[in-house]
N, C-alpha and C positions, 0 to 999 in steps of 0.2 A: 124364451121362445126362440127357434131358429127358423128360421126360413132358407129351404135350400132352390137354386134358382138351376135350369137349365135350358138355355138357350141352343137348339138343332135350327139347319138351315142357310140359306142364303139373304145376304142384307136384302133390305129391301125399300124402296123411296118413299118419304113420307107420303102424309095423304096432300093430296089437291084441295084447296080451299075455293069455296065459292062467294065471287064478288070480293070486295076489296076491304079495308077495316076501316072503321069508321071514329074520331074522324081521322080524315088521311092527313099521312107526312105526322104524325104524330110524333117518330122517334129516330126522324132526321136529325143529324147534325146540320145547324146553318153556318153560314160565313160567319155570323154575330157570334156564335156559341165557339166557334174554331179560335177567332181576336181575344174572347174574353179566355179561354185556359191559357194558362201558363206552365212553362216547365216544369215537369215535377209536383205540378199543382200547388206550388209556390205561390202565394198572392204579397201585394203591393203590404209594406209594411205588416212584415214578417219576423222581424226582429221581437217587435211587440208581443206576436202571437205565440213565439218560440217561449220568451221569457214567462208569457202565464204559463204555458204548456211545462217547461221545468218546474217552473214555483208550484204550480200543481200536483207535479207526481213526486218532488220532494217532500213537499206538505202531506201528502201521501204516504210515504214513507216512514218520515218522522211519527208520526200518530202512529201507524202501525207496530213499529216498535217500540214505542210506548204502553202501548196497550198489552204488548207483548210483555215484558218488562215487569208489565201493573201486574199482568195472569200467574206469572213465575213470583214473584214476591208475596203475592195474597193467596196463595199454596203454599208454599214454605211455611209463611203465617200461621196456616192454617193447620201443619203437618208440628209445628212445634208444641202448640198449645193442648 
């Protein structure tokens, strides 16, 4: 399927909304929410989170070429016999 698009004309300003959203202030930033982010989105004992975060995509990895390893071998296997 393609869809071909063409846009003629001058921009033009979205529509005007009536009344307000409810409920209000919904998707403020407060002072509270401003204290509580950190640089980077760095949080308070991060060393910890780093360390699962490696041991996870290495444990990841590991298995993957394993499995990898297992596929290649049990075709050969399979290609001798």
């Amino acid at each position: 399927m393609i869809l071909r698009m063409r846009v003629d004309g001058t921009a033009q300003p979205g529509p005007d909304y009536a009344g307000r959203s409810e409920p209000g202030r919904l998707f403020e930033v407060t002072a509270h929410d401003r204290a509580a982010a950190t640089p980077a989105g760095a949080a308070d004992g991060s060393t910890a989170l780093r360390a699962l975060a490696v041991g996870g995509i290495g444990a990841g990895t590991v298995l993957l070429a394993v499995l990898g390893v297992w596929t290649v071998l049990a075709r050969r296997r399979a290609e001798a016999q």
